[in-house]
C-alpha positions in Angstrom: 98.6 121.9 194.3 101.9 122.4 195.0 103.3 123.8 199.0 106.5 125.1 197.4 109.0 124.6 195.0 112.9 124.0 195.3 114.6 125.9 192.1 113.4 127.2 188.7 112.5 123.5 187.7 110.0 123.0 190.2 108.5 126.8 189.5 107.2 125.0 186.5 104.5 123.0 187.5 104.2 125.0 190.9 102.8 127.8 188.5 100.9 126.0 186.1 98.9 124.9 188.9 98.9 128.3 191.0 97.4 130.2 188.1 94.1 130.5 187.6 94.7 132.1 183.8 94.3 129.6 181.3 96.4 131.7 178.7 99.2 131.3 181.1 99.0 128.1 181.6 98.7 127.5 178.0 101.8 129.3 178.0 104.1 127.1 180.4 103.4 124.1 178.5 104.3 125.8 175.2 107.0 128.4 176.7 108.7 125.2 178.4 108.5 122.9 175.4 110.5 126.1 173.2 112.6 126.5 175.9 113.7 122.5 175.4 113.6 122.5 172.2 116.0 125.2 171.9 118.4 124.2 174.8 118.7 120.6 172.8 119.2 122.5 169.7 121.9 124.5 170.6 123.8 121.6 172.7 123.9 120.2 169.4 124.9 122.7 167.7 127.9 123.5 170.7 128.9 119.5 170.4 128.9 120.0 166.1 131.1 123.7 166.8 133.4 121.8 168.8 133.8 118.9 166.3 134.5 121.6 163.6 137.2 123.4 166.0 138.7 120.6 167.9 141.8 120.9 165.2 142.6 124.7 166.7 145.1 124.1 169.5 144.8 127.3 170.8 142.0 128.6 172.8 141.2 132.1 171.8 138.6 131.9 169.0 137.8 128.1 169.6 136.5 128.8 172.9 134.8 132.6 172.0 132.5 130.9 169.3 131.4 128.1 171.7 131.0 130.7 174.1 128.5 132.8 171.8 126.6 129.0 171.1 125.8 129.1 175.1 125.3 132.8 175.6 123.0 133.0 172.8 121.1 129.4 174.2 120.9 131.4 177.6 119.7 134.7 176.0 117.2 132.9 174.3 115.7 130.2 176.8 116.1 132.9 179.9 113.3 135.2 178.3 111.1 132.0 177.5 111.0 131.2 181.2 110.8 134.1 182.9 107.3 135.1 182.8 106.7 131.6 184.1 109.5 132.1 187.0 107.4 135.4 187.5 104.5 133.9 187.6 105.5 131.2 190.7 107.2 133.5 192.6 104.5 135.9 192.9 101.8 132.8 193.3 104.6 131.6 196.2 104.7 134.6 198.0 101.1 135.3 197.8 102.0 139.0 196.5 99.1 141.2 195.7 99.1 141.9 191.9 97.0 143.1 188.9 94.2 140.6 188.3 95.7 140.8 184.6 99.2 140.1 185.6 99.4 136.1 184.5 97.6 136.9 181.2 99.7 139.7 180.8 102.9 137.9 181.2 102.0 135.2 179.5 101.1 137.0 176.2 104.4 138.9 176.6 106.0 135.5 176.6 103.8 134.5 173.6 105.2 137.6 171.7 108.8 137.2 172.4 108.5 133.5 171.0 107.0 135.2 167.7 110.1 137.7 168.2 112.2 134.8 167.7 110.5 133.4 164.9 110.6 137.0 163.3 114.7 137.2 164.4 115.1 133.8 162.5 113.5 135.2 159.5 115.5 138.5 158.9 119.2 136.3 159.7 118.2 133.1 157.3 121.2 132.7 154.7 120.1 133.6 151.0 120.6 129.8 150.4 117.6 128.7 152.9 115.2 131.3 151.9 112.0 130.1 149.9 110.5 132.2 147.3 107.3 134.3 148.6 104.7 136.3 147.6 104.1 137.9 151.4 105.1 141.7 151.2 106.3 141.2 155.2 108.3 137.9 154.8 109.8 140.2 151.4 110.7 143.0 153.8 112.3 140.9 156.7 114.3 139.2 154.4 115.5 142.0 152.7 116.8 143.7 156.2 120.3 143.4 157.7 121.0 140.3 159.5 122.6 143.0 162.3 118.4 143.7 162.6 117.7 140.1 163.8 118.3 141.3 167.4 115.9 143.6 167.6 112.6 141.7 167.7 114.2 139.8 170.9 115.1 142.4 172.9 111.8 144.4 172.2 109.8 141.0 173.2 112.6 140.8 176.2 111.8 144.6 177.2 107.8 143.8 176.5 108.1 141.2 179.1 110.1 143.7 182.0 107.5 146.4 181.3 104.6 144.4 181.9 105.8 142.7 185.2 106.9 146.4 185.8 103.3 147.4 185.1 101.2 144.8 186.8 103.2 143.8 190.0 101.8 147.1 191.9 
């Protein structure tokens, strides 16, 4: 096992291997790997904003929407890893916690993922929606895009209450 770690990319593996909750473990590999995926994602999507804006001179509303492109990356990611940043800072310091407090976390995490999924369903253009029989995909796609926040910061607060909860 780790001794230590030096920044949030070492706190990876230094909690995968300081947890003894399989659950949580299952979720750095999977909570990382979303977190990648999404950071590459949304580069690409920055570079293909800027290619679309580089004719606007000025720099008002060229450089507010690639602004929202890397605040929304960083909204999105941040959650993903915290329960694993959590996770090796409690396992570094050696802080007395709920025995429940990496499973905990990492369902929280797991939830907030499916937040995303959910927040992706409810803000799909018309265009990109497939015809479906399910009653709940029927419902989120019939709500206001304005909605697609909500499921994130619910899985966000999920997460704060139970670190809240569990770190005694």
């Amino acid at each position: 096992m780790l001794d230590s770690y030096r920044g949030a990319l070492g706190a990876i593996p230094y909690a995968l291997f300081a947890s003894r909750s399989w659950l949580f473990r299952l979720y750095v590999l999977v909570g990382t790997a979303a977190a990648a995926l999404i950071a590459v994602v949304m580069t690409l999507a920055l570079v293909v904003e800027m290619g679309n804006t580089e004719d606007l001179t000025t720099g008002g509303l060229a450089s507010f929407t690639r602004t929202l492109f890397v605040l929304a990356g960083f909204l999105t990611a941040g959650p993903l890893l915290a329960p694993t940043l959590l996770v090796a800072r409690r396992h570094r310091r050696e802080e007395s916690v709920d025995d429940r407090y990496d499973a905990a976390l990492a369902l929280a995490g797991f939830g907030f993922l499916a937040s995303i999924y959910l927040a992706l369903l409810i803000s799909a253009p018309a265009e990109l929606r497939e015809p479906t029989n399910s009653a709940v995909v029927g419902a989120l796609y019939a709500a206001p895009s304005a909605l697609a926040v909500v499921p994130p910061l619910l899985a966000a607060a999920a997460i704060a209450a139970a670190h809240r909860r569990l770190h005694g």
